[in-house]
VOPAGU-2260 file (C-alpha; in pm, 1 decimal, decimal comma):
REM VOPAGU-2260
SITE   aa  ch    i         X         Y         Z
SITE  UNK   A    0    1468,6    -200,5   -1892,5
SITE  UNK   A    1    1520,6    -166,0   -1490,2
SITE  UNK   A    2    1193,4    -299,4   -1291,2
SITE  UNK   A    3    1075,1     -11,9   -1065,5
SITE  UNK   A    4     983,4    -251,9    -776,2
SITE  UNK   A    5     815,3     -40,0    -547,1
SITE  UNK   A    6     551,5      26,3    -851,2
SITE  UNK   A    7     521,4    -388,7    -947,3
SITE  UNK   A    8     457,5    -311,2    -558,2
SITE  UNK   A    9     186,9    -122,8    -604,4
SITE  UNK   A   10      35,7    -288,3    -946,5
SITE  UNK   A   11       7,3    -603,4    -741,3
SITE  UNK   A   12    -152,3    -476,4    -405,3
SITE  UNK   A   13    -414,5    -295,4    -659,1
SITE  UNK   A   14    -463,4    -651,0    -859,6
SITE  UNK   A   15    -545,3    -834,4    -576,1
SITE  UNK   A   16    -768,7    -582,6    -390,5
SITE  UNK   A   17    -578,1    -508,6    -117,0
SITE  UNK   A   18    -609,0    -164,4      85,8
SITE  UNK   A   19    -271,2      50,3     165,7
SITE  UNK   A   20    -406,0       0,3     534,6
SITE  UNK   A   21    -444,5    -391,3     496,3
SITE  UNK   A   22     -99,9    -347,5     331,1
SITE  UNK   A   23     117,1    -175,3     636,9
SITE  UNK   A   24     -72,7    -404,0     909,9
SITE  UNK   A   25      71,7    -716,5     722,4
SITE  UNK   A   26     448,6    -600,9     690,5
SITE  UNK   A   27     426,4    -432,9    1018,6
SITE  UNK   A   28     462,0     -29,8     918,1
SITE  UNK   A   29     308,7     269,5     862,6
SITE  UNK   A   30      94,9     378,7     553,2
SITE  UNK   A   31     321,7     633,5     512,6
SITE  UNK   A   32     599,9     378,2     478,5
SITE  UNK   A   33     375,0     194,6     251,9
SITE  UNK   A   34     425,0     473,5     -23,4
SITE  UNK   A   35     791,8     572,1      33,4
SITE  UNK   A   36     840,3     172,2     -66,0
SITE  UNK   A   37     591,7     265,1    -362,5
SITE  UNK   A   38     787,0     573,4    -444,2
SITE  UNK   A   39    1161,1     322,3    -437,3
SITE  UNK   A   40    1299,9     187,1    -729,9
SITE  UNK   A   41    1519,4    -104,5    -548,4
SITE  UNK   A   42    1413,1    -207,4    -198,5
SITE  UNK   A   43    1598,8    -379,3      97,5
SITE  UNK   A   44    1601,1    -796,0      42,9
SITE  UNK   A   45    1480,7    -825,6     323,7
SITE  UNK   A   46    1143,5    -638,8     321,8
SITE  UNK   A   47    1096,7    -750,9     -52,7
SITE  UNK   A   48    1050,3   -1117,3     140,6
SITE  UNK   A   49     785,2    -993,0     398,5
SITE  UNK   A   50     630,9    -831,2     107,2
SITE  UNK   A   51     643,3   -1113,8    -129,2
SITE  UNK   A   52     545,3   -1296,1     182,3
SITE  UNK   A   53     226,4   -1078,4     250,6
SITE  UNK   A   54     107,9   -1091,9     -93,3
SITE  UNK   A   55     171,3   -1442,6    -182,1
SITE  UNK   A   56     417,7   -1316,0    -453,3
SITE  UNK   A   57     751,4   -1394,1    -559,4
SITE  UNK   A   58     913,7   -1078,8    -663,9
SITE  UNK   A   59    1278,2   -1240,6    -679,6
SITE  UNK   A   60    1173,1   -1414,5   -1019,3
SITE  UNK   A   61    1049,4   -1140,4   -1125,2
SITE  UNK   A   62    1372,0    -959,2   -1108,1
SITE  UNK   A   63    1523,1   -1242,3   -1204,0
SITE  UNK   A   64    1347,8   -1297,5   -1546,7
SITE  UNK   A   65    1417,6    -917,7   -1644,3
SITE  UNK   A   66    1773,2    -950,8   -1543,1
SITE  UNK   A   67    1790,4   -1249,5   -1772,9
SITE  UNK   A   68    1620,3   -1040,8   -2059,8
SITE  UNK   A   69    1951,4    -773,5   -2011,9
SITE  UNK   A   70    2146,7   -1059,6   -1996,1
């Protein structure tokens, strides 16, 4: 089963506490650009690292231990 990443997004913002506002002023955009990435099922590399990065979250082995579970 495909990861929706903008949800594992979401789920981990929520786990840790963390406000949509406190959120968009660490990756440096809008709330409003805070839920289209919540809304995307795949997401640029690029801003998945300044995510991952803001969160203190490696979402690349996450992908990469469902991709191995297709495998």
């Amino acid at each position: 089963m495909a990861i929706h990443i903008g949800e594992e997004i979401r789920r981990i913002l929520r786990e840790d506490g963390h406000s949509v506002t406190w959120f968009a002023n660490k990756i440096h955009c809008s709330r409003t650009h805070v839920y289209k990435i919540f809304a995307n099922e795949n997401i640029d590399v690029q801003l998945l690292d300044r995510i991952g990065r803001a969160l203190g979250h490696n979402f690349y082995d996450l992908l990469s231990k469902n991709f191995e579970e297709e495998a």
